[in-house]
N, C-alpha and C positions, 0 to 999 in steps of 0.2 A: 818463134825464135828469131827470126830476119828482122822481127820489127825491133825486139831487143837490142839488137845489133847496127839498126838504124841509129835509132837516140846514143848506145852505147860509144859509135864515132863520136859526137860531137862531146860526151864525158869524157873522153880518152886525150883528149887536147891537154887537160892540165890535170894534175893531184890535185891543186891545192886552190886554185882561181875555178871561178863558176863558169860558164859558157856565157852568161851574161855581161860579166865584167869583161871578159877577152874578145866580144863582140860576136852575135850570133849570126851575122851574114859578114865577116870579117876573113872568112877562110874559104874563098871561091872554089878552090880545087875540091873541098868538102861535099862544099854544096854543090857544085855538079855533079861529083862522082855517089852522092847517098841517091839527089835525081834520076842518075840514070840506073841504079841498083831498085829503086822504087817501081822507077817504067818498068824493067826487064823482070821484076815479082811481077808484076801487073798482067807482062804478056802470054810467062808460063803459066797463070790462073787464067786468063780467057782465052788466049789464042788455042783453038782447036790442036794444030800438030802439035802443038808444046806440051797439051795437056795430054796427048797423047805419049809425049816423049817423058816426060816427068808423072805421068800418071798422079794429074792433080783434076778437080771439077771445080768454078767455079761458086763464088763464095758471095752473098751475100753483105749489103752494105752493114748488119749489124754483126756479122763476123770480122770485118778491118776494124769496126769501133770497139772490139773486145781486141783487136791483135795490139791497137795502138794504144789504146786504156794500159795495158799489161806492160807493153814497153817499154810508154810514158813513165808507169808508175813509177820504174827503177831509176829513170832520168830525174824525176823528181826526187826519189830519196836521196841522189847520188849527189846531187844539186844543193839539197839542202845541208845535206853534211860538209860540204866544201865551205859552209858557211859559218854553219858553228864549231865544226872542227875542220878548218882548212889544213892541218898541219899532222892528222891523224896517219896517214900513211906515207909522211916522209921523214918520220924520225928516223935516223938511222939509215937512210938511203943515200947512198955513193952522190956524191956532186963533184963535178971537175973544179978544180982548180981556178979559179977569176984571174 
């Protein structure tokens, strides 16, 4: 679910623009704060007291590559829709005034 949550930041910038067209290292405040929400998943899965505080065990490198597979995948649909219907979820949505 965190990983979901990871890719899902950088979908949540725009409806209707891709994360590519708006630039993918273009939103520094992003990418340090997904960084350091990555390290602090990291610490509560290895560091000893943490795991003891969150009652998590240490995971193997082919369990991150199923978390981020899963993620990814919705980054990608999300991605691709932006592309062939960029306009699909703002019909109809409030815009201020120019």
């Amino acid at each position: 679910m965190v990983a979901f949550e990871w890719f899902r930041a950088f979908n949540a910038r725009s409806d209707e623009h891709t994360v590519f067209k708006l630039g993918v290292l273009s939103n520094r405040w992003l990418l340090m704060t997904i960084s350091l929400a990555i390290m602090l998943q990291v610490a509560v899965v290895y560091t000893p007291f943490l795991q003891m505080a969150f009652n998590t065990v240490p995971i193997g490198i082919d369990k991150w590559g199923i978390a981020i597979l899963a993620g990814g995948s919705l980054f990608l649909i999300e991605e691709i829709r932006k592309v062939l219907f960029p306009r699909l979820f703002t019909i109809g949505k409030w815009r201020p005034l120019s």
